[in-house]
N, C-alpha and C positions, 0 to 999 in steps of 0.2 A: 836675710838674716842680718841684725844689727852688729857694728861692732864688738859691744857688749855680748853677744848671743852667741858670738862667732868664740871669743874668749870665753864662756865659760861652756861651752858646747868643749871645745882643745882643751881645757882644765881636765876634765874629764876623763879619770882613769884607761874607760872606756870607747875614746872617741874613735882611734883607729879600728879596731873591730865594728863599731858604727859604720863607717864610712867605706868599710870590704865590703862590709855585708849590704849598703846600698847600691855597690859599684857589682856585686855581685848578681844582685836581683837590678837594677840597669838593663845589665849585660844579659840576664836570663830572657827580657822583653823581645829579640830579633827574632822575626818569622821566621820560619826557616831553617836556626841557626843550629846545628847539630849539638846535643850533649851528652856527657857519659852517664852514665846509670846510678843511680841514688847512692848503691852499693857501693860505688867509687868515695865518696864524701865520706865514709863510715871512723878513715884513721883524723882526718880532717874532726869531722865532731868530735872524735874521743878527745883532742887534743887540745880543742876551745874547751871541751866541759872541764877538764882536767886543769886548765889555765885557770878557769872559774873559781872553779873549788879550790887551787892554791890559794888565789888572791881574796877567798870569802876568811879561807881559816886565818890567812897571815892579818887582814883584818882584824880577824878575831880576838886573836893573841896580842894585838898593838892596843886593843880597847881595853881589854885585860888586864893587860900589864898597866893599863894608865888607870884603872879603877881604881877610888880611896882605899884604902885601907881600915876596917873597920875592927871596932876590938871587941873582943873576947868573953 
């Protein structure tokens, strides 16, 4: 990855959840390696999807509120 690639990869609202969820699935690769049950992850995802959908709506509303205003 170029410098460039590297800065706007980190720009990127997103990049920390990028880089769990590759360190995650990484880590999933060992023979062997014992894991807990899907059922486990359950408060886990509610928590990313819920993170999501904050930051789609706060999105939302920052575009919103920046739309011209058009008349009447």
């Amino acid at each position: 990855m170029s410098a460039r690639e590297h800065a706007e990869f980190e720009a990127d609202c997103d990049h920390e959840a990028a880089v769990a969820l590759r360190r995650a699935d990484d880590a999933g690769k060992v023979a062997g390696l014992g894991v807990a049950a899907l059922e486990s992850w359950r408060p886990v995802m509610r928590r990313v999807a819920a993170e999501a959908v904050r930051r789609e709506q706060d999105r939302m509303s920052t575009s919103r509120s920046r739309a011209p205003l058009t008349e009447s």
